[in-house]
N, C-alpha and C positions, 0 to 999 in steps of 0.2 A: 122724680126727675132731677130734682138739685143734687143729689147724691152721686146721681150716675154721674151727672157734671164735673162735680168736685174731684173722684174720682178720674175722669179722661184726664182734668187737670191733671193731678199729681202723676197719671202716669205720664204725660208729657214732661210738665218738669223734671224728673226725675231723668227721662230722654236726654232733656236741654245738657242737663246738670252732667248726664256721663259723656256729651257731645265736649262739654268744657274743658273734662279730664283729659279728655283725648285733645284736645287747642291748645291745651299745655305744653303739652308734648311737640305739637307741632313748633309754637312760639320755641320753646325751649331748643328746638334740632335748627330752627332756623339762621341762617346766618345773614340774613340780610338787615337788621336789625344792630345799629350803634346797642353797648351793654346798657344803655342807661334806657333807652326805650326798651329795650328787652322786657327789661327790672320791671319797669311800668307799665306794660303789657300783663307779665305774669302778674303781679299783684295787681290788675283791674279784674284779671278773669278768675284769680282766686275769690275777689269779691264775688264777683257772681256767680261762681260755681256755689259758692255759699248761700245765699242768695235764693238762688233756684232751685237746690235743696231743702231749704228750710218752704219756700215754698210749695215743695212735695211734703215735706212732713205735716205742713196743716193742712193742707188736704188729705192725708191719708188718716190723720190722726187726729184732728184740732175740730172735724165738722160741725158739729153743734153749736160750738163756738162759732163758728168763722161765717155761717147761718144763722143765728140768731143774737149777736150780741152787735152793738153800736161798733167796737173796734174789729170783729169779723166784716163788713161791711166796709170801714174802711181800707181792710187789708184787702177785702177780694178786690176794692178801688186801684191799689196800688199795683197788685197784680196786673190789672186789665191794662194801668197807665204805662207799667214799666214794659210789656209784651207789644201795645200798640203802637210806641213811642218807637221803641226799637225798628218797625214795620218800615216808619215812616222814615227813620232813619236811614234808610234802603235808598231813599232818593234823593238825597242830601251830600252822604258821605261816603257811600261806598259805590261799585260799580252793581247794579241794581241788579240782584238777584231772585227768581222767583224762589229759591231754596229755601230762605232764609224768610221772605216776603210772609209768604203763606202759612208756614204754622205761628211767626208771631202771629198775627191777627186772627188767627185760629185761636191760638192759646188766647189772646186778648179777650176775643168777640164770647168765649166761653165763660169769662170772668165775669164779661157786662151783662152778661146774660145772669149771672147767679147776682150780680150787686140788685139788678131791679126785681129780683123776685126773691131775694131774701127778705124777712121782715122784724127787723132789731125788735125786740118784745118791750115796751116803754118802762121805763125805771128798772131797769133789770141793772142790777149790780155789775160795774167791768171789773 
């Protein structure tokens, strides 16, 4: 069952991640945007197109690691924190979306789901 998990994850991220490519593009065509918020748009969302890629690659690639090791456990943490954070972020800063709502805490609730059922093997070398 953790695998299937891991798995939806990265195919989502991977989702997030080509949704980004395309915000790019948008930012980029947009013109409502002074150059300097521009600037700082596109380099926040290159961050995290990066980001959320690399977060498909250990899922798609990194499993066993990212399942049995103390620093797998904490990534699938940051995962969960960085997708639910964002959720909540929904009601804060932006005009509340259910789009956007619902596969964060999707993508999140999937991660907390693999942090408590993973199990670091004790002394295991990182």
């Amino acid at each position: 069952m953790n695998k299937v998990l891991v798995i939806i994850g990265g195919i989502l991220n991977t989702l997030f991640g080509l949704f980004h490519i395309w915000l790019a593009r948008a930012i980029h065509l947009s013109s409502g945007f002074s150059p300097e918020t521009q600037g700082l748009l596109q380099a926040f969302n290159v961050f995290v197109t990066i980001v959320m890629f690399y977060f498909a690659y250990i899922s798609f690639f990194q499993q066993r690691d990212l399942l049995s090791t103390k620093l797998g456990k904490s990534t699938l943490a940051l995962v969960a924190l960085a997708y639910l954070s964002r959720g909540v972020e929904e009601f804060f800063w932006f005009k509340f979306s259910w789009m956007i709502f619902i596969p964060c805490v999707l993508v999140g609730a999937i991660y907390v789901v693999l942090f408590f059922r993973c199990n670091p093997k004790p002394g295991q070398r990182e």
